[in-house]
C-alpha positions as a printed Julia matrix, in Angstrom:
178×3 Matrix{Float64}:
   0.0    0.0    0.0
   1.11   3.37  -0.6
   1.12   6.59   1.88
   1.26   9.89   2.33
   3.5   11.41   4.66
   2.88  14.91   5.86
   5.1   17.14   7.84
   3.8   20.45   9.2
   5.48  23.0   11.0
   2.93  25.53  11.74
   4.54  28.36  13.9
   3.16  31.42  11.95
  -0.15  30.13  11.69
  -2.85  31.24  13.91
  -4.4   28.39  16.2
  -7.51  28.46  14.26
  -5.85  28.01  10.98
  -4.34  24.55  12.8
  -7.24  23.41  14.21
  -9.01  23.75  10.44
  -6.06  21.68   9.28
  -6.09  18.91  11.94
  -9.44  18.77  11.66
  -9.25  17.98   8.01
  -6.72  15.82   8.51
  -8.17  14.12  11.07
 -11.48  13.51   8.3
  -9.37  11.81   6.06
  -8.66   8.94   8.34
  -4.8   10.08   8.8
  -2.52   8.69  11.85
  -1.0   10.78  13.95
   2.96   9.35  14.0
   4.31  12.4   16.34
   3.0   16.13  16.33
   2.27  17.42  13.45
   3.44  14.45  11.2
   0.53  12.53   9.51
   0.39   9.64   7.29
  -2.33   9.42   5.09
  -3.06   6.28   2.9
  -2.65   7.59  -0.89
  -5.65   8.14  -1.98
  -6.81  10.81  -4.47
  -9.01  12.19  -1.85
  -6.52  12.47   0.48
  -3.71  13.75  -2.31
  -6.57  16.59  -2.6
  -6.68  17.64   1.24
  -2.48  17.46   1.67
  -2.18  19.72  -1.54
  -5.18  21.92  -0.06
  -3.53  21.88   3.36
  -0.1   22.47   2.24
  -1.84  25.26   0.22
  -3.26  26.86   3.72
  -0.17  26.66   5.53
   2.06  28.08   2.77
  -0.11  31.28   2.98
   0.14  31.52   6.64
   4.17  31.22   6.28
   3.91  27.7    7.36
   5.81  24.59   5.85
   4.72  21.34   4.78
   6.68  18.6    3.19
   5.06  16.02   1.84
   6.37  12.45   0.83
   5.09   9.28  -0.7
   6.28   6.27   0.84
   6.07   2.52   0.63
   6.24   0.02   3.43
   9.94  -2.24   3.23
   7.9   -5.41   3.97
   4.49  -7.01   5.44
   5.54  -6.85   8.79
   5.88  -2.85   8.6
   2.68  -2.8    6.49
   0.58  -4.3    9.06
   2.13  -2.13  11.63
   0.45   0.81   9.68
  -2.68  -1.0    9.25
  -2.99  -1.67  13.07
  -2.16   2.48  13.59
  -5.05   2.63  11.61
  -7.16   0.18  13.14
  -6.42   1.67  16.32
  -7.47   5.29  15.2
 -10.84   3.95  14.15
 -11.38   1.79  17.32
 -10.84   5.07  19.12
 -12.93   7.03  17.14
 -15.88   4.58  17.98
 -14.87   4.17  21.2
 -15.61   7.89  21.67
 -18.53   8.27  19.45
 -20.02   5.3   21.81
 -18.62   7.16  24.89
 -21.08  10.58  23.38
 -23.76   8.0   22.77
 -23.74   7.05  26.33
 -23.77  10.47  27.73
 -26.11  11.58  25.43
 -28.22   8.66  27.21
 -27.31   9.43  30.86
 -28.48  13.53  30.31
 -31.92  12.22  28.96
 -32.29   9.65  31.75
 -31.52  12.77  33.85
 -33.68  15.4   32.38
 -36.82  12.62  32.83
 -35.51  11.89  36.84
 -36.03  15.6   37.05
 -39.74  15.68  35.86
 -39.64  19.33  34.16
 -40.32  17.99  30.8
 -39.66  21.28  28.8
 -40.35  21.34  24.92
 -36.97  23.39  24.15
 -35.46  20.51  26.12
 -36.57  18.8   23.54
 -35.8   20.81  20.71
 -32.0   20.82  21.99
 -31.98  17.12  22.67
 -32.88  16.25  19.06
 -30.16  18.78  17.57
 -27.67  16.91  19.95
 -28.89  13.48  17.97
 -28.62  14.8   15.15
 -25.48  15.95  15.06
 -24.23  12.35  16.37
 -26.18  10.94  13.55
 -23.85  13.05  10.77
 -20.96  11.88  13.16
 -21.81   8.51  12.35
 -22.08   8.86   9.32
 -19.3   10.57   8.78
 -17.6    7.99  10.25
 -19.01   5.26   7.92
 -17.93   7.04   4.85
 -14.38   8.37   6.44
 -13.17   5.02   7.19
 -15.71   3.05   4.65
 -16.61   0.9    8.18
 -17.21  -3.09   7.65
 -20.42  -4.19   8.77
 -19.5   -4.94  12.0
 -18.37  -1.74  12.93
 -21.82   0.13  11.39
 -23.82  -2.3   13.46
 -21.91  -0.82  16.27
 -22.44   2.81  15.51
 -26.39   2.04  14.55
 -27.05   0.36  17.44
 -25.61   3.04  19.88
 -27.39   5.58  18.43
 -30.88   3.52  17.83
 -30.3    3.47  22.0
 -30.18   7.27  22.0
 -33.58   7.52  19.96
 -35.21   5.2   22.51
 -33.89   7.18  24.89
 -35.2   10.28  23.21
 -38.35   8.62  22.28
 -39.02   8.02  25.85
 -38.9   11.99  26.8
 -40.61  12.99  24.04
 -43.7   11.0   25.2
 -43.28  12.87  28.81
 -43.02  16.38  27.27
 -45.72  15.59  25.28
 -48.01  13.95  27.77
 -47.04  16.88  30.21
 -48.53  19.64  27.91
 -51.5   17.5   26.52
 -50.4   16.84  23.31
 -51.5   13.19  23.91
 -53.39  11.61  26.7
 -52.38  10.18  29.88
């Protein structure tokens, strides 16, 4: 398999500016090998972000070099593969770890009986936004099966979970009956 190996040194540019590049870094699925250098699998996609990140940090008086490299053997390939197994088990791990305090605030808002439509309101925005997360993660990573059962079961939790105060809030102003 071939990589992409990016090296940023990022002095002059504002901590915005880096936290738009890690964060499209981080969307491409890259590992992190030490700060600031990323290895990307070569992809044309990801050819497209380093040129339009090297691009960004040029302009802020920032340097980039970027390599493509080849593993020496299998035993160095499926090191990289496991960085990058890791790096999506993580990123689960933490969309699950959301998921599950997502769950725990609507458990908490119904213990507390005040069943308030903008509750509501801001509890589905929160699941939706872990909704595109999961998605995002699906097509960042193009997930196995296994791994989207995962994601969709967490989150099918979470609308339970929702469903379950939105049946208060609306039996608490009438909406339905009692």
């Amino acid at each position: 398999m071939k990589w992409i190996l990016l090296i940023i040194k990022s002095i002059n540019v504002s901590s915005r500016d880096r936290m738009f590049i890690w964060r499209n870094i981080k969307n491409t699925g890259a590992v992190s090998l030490s700060h600031s250098v990323y290895l990307l699998q070569d992809s044309e996609d990801n050819r497209a972000t380093a040129s339009n990140i090297t691009r960004i940090v040029h302009e802020r008086k920032g340097e980039v070099l970027q390599f493509f490299a080849d593993t020496f053997n299998k035993e160095q390939e499926q090191k990289l593969n496991n960085l990058v197994a890791e790096e999506i088990l993580a990123e689960i791990k933490e969309f699950s770890k959301e998921c599950e305090e997502f769950i725990a605030d609507v458990t908490r808002r119904i213990s507390n009986k005040k069943f308030k439509i903008f509750e509501l309101e801001e509890l589905n925005e929160d699941l939706h936004k872990l909704d595109k997360w999961r998605i995002k993660l699906v097509q960042k990573h193009k997930l196995d099966s296994d791994n989207i059962e995962i994601l969709s079961n967490k989150l099918r939790e979470c609308k339970e979970n929702l469903n379950q105060f939105e049946e208060k809030v609306l039996q608490k102003d009438g909406i339905i009956g009692q």
